[in-house]
Backbone as CSV, one residue per row, in Angstrom:
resi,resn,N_x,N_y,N_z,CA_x,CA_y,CA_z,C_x,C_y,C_z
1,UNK,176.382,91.883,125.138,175.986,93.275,125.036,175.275,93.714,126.307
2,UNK,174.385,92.785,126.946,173.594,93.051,127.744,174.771,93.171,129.224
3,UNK,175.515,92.303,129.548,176.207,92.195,130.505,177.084,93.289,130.687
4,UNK,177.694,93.869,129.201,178.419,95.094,129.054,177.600,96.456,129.065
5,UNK,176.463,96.416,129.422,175.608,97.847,129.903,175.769,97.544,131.278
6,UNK,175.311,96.472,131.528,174.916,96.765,133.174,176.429,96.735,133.797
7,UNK,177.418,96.175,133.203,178.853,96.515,134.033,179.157,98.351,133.987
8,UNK,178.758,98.680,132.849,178.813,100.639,132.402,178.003,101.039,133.644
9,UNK,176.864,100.393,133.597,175.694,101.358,134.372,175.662,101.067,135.967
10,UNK,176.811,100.000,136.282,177.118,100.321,137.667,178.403,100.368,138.059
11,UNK,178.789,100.838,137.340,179.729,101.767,137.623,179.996,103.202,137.092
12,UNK,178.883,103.537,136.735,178.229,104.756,136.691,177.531,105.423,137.877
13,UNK,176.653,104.386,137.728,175.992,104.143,139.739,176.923,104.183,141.007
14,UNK,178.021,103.426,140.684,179.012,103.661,141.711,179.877,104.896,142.005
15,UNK,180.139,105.284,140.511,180.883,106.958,140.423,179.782,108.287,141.134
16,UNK,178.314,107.258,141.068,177.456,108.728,141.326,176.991,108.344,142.574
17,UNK,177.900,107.409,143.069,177.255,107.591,144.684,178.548,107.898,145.676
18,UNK,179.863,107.982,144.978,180.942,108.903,145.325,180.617,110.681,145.309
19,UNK,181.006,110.958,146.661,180.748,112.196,146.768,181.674,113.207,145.637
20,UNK,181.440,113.955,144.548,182.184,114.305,143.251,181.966,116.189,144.388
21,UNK,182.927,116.636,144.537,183.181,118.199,144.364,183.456,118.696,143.223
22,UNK,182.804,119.102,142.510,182.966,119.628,141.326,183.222,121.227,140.859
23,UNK,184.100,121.921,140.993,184.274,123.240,140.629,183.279,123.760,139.171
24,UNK,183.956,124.634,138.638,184.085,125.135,137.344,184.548,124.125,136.770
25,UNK,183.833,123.525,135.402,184.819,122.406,134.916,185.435,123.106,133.370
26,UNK,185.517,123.947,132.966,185.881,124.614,132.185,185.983,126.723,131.971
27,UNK,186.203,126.981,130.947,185.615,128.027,130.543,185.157,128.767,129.434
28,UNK,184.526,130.142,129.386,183.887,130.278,127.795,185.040,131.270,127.650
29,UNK,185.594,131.347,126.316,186.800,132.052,125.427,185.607,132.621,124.199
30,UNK,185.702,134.411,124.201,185.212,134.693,123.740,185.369,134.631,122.181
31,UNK,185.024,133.699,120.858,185.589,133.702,119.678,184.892,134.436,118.745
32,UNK,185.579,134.354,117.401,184.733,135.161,116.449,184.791,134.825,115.388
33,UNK,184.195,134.991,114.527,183.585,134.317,113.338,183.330,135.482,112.063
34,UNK,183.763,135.715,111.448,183.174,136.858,110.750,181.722,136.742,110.107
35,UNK,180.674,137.625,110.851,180.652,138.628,111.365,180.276,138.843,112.696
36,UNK,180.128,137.344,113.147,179.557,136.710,114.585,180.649,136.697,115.589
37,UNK,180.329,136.797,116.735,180.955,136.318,117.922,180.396,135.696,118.691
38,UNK,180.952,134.624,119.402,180.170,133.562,120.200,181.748,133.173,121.339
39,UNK,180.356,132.727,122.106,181.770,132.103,123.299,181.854,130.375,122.898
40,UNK,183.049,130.323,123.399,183.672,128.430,123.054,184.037,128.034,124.267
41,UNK,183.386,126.960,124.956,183.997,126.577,126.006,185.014,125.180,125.814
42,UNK,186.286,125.940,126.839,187.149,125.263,126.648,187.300,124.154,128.038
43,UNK,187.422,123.093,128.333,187.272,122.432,129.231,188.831,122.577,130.236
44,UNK,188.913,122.228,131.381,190.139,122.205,132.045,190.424,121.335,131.623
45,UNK,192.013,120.878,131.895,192.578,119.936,131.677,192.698,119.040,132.806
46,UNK,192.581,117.840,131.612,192.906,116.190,132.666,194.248,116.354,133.669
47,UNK,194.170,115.751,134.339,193.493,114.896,135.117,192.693,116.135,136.303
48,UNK,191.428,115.004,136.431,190.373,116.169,137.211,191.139,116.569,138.250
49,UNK,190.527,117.577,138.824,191.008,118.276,140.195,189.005,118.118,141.087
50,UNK,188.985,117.339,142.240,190.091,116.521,142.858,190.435,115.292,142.152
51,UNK,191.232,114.259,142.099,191.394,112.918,141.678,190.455,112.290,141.417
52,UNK,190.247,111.352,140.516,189.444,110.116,141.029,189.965,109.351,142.172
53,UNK,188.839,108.694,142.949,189.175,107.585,144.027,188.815,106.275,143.228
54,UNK,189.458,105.585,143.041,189.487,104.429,142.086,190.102,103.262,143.185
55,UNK,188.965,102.692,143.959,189.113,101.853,145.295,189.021,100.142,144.478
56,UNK,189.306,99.609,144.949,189.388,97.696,144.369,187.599,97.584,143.970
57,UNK,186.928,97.700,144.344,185.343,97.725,143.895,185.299,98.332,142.662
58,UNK,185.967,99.534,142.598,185.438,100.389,141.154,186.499,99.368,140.323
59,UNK,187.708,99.345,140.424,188.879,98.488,139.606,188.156,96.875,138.909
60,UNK,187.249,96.233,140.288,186.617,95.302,139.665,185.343,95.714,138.721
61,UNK,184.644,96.995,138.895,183.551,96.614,137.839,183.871,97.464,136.746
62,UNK,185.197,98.300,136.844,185.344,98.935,135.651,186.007,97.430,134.420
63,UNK,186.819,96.526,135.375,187.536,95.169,134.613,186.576,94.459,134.095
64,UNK,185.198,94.055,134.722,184.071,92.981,134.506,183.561,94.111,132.835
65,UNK,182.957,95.351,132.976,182.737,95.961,131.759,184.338,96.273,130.253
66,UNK,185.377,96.194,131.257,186.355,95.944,129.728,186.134,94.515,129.364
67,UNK,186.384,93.624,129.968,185.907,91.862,129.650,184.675,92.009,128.542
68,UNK,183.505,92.419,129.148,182.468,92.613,128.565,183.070,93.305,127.066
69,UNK,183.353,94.546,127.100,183.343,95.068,125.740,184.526,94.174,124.966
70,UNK,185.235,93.146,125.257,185.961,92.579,124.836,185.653,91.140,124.046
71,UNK,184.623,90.744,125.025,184.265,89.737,124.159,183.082,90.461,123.114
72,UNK,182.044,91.520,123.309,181.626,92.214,122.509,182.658,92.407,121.318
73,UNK,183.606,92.869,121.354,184.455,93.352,120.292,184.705,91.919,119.390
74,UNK,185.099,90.503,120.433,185.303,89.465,119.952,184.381,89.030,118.466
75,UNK,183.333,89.177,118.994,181.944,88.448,118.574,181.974,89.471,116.991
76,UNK,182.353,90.775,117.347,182.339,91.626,116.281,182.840,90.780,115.213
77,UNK,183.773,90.163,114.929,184.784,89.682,113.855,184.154,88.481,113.287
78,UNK,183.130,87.772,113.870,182.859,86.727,113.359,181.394,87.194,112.436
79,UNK,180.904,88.527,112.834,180.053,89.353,111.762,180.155,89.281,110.494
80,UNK,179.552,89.492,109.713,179.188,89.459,108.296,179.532,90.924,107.877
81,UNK,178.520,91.567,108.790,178.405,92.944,108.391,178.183,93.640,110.055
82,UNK,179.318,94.236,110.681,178.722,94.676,112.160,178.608,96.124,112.421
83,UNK,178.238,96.689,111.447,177.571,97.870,111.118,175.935,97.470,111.340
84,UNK,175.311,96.379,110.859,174.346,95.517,110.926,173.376,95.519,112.123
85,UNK,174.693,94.884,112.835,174.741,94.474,114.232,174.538,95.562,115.082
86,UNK,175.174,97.185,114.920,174.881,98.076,115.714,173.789,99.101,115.488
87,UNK,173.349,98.830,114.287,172.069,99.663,113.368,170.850,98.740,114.240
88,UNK,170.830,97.389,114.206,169.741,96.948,115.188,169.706,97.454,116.848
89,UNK,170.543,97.959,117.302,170.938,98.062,118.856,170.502,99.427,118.542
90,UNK,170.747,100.140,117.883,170.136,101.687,117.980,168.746,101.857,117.388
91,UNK,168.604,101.137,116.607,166.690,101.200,116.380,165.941,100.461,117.623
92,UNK,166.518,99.574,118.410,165.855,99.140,119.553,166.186,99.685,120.991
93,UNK,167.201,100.780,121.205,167.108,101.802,121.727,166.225,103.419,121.461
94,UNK,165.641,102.861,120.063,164.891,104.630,119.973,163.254,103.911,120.007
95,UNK,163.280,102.070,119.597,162.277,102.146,120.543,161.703,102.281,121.498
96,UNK,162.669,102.094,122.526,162.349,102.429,123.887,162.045,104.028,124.584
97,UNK,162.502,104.363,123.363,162.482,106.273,124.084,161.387,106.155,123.019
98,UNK,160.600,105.656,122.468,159.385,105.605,121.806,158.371,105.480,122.757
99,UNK,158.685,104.183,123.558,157.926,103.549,124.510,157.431,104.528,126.057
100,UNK,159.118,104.920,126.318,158.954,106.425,127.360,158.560,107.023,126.876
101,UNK,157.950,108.049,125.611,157.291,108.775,125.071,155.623,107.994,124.868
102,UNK,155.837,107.330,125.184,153.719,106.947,125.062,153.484,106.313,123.723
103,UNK,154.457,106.188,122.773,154.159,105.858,121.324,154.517,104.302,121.691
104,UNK,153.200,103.757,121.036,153.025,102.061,120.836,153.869,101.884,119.853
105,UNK,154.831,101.169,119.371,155.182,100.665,118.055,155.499,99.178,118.421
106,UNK,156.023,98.238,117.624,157.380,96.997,117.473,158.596,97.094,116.720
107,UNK,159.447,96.638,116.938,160.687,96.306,116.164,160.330,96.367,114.660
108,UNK,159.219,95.600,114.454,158.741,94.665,113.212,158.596,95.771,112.696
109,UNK,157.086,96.706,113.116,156.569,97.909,112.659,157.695,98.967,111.890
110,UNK,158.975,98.889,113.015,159.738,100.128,112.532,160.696,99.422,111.437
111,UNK,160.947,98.539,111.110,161.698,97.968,110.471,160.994,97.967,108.845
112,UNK,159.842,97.459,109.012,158.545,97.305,107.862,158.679,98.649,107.224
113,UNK,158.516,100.152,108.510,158.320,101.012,107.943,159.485,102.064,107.150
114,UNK,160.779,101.136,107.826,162.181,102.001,107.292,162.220,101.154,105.982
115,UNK,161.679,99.624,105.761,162.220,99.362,103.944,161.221,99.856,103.294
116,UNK,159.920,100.742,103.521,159.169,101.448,102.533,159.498,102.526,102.054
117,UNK,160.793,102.820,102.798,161.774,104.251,102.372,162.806,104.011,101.498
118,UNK,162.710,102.315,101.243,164.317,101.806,100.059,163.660,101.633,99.065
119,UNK,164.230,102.498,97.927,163.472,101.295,96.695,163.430,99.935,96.556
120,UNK,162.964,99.350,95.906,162.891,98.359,95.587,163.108,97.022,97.187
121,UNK,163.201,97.833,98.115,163.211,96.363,99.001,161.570,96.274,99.482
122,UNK,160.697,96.762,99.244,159.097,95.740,99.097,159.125,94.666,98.597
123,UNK,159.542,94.907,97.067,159.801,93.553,96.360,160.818,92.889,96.296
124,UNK,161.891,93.173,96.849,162.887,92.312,97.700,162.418,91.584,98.768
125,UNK,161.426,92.032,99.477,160.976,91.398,100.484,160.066,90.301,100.020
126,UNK,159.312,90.848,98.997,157.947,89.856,98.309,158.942,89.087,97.914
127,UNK,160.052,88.986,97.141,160.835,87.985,96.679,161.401,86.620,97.715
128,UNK,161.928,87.464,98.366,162.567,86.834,99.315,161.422,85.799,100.630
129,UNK,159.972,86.517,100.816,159.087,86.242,101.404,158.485,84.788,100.627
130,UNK,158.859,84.423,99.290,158.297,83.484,97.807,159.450,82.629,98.142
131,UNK,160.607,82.769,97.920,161.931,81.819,98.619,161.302,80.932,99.704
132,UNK,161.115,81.324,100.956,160.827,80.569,102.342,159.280,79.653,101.467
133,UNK,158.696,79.694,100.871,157.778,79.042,100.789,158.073,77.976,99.906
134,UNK,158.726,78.680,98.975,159.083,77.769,97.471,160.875,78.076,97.540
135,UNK,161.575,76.847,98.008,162.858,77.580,98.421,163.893,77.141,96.145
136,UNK,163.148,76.216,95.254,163.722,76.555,94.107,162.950,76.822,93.492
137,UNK,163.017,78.044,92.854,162.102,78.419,91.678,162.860,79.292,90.419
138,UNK,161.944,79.659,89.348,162.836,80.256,88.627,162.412,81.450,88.114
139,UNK,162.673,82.531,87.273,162.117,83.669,87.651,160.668,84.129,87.027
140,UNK,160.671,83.002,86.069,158.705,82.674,85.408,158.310,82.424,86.616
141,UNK,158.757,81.488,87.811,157.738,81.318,88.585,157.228,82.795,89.808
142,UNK,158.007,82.954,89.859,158.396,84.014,90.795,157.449,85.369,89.975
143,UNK,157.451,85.830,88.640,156.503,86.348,87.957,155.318,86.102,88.257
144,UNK,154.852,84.685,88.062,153.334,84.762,88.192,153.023,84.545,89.558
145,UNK,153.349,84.290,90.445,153.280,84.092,91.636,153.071,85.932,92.635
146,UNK,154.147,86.364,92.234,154.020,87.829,92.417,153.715,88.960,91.845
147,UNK,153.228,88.922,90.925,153.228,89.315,90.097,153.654,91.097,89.496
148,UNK,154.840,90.833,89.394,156.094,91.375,89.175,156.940,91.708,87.857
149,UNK,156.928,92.152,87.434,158.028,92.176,86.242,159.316,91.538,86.113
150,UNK,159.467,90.832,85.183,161.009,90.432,85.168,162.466,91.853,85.717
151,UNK,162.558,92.536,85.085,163.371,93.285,85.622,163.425,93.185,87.434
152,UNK,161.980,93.754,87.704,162.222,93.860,89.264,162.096,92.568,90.347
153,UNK,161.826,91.277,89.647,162.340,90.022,90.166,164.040,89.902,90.127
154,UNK,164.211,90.331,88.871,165.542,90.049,88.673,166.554,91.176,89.073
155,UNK,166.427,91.988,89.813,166.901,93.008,90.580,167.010,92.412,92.231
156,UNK,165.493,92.183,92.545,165.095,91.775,93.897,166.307,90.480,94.195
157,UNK,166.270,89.292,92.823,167.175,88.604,93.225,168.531,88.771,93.434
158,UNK,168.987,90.053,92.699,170.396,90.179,92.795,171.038,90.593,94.159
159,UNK,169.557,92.060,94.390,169.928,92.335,96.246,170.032,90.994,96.828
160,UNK,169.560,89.680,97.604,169.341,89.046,97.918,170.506,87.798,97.568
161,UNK,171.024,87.803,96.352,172.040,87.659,96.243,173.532,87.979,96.665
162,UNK,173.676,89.323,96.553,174.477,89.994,97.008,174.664,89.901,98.636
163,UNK,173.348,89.452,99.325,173.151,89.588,100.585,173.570,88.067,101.296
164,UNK,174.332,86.949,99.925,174.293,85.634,100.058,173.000,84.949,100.624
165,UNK,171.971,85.432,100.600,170.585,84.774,100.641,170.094,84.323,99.521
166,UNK,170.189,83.981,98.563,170.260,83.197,97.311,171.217,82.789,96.369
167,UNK,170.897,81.610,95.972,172.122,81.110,95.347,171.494,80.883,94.005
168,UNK,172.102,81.170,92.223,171.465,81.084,91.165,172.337,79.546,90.738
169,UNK,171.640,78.171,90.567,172.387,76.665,90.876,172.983,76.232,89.211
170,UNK,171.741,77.152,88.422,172.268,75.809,86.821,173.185,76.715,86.262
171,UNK,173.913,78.049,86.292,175.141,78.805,86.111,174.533,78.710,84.041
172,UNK,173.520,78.639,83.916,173.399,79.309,82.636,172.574,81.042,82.898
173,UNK,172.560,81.805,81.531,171.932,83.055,81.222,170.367,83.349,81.040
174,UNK,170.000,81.885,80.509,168.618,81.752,80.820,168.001,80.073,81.609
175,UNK,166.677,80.734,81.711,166.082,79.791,82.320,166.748,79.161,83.675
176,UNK,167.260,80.140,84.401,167.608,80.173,85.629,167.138,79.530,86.700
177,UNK,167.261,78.602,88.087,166.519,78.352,88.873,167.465,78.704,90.289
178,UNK,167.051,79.615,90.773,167.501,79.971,92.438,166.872,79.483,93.493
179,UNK,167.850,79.141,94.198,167.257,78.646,95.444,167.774,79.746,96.752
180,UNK,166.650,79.205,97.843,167.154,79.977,99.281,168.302,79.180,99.714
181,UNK,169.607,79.776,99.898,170.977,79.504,100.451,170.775,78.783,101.733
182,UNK,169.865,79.483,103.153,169.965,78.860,104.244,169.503,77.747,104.237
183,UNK,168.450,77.457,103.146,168.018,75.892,103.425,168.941,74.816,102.690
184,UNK,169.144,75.190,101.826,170.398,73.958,101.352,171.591,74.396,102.196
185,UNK,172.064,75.191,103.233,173.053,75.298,104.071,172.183,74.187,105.672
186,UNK,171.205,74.411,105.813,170.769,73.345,106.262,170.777,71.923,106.493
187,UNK,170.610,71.575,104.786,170.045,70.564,104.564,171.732,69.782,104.404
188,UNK,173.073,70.751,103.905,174.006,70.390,103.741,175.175,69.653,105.257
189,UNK,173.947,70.163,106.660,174.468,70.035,107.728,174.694,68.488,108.004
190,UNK,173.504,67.987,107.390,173.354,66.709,107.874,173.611,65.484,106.967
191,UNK,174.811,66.228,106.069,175.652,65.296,105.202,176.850,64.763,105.866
């Protein structure tokens, strides 16, 4: 990801240190709307006037950034969820225009403060936070420990489930015991 900005951003750099003559690059067409009128600008058509100059330098770093978005794209497929994957890249881009704006935050902070906007993922989190410590338990324990209601343990586990971060092991209706998935995916490495 990182290699595929800086191939974009210099050759961005390179396009903007080509001398660009730039005319009129479009125009406004007066439209209407009932009962409004507004102008629409319509752009000229491709290919620009003058040309691009597209010299062996630009050819190589426009190729090094398709490579880049290629193995980017690669990596995409071996995702779970890469909607995921690009929801983190844009919350850690609006930290930074946080950061150019003078506002202190972390990743952590904004993340903490977007699941206080989901239901129920606090105690998805308290759940899931009881897992890493106690990776089998069952949902009495998980009750008194958090103290929680059955329903919203047993909700918390299903998100978390669903998320393949828990696995429910004795496959009966009661008296259940779940464990955290990554650690017996762990522990299964070194069989």
């Amino acid at each position: 990801m990182v290699l595929w900005l800086r191939s974009l951003l210099k050759v961005s750099l390179f396009l903007g240190t080509k001398k660009m003559e730039r005319g009129i690059q479009g125009d406004y067409i007066p439209s209407t709307t009932m009962p409004e009128r507004f102008l629409t600008f319509v752009p000229r058509p491709l290919p620009p006037v003058p040309p691009l100059q597209l010299d062996g330098e630009l050819y190589d770093l426009i190729e090094r950034a398709n490579r880049a978005l290629g193995r980017l794209d690669g990596l995409t497929t071996l995702l779970p969820e890469p909607s995921l994957f690009l929801y983190l890249y844009v919350r850690k881009e609006a930290l930074l225009s946080f950061q150019i704006e003078g506002t202190q935050s972390s990743f952590s902070d904004l993340l903490l403060y977007e699941i206080e906007e989901v239901p129920g993922a606090n105690s998805t989190l308290r759940v899931h936070n009881l897992m890493r410590k106690k990776p089998l338990f069952s949902i009495t324990y998980a009750k008194t420990e958090l103290r929680l209601t059955v329903p919203t343990i047993t909700s918390a586990l299903k998100n978390l489930e669903s998320l393949g971060i828990v696995k429910e092991v004795t496959g009966r209706s009661r008296d259940r015991l779940f464990v955290y998935a990554e650690y017996i995916n762990i522990l299964n490495e070194g069989i």
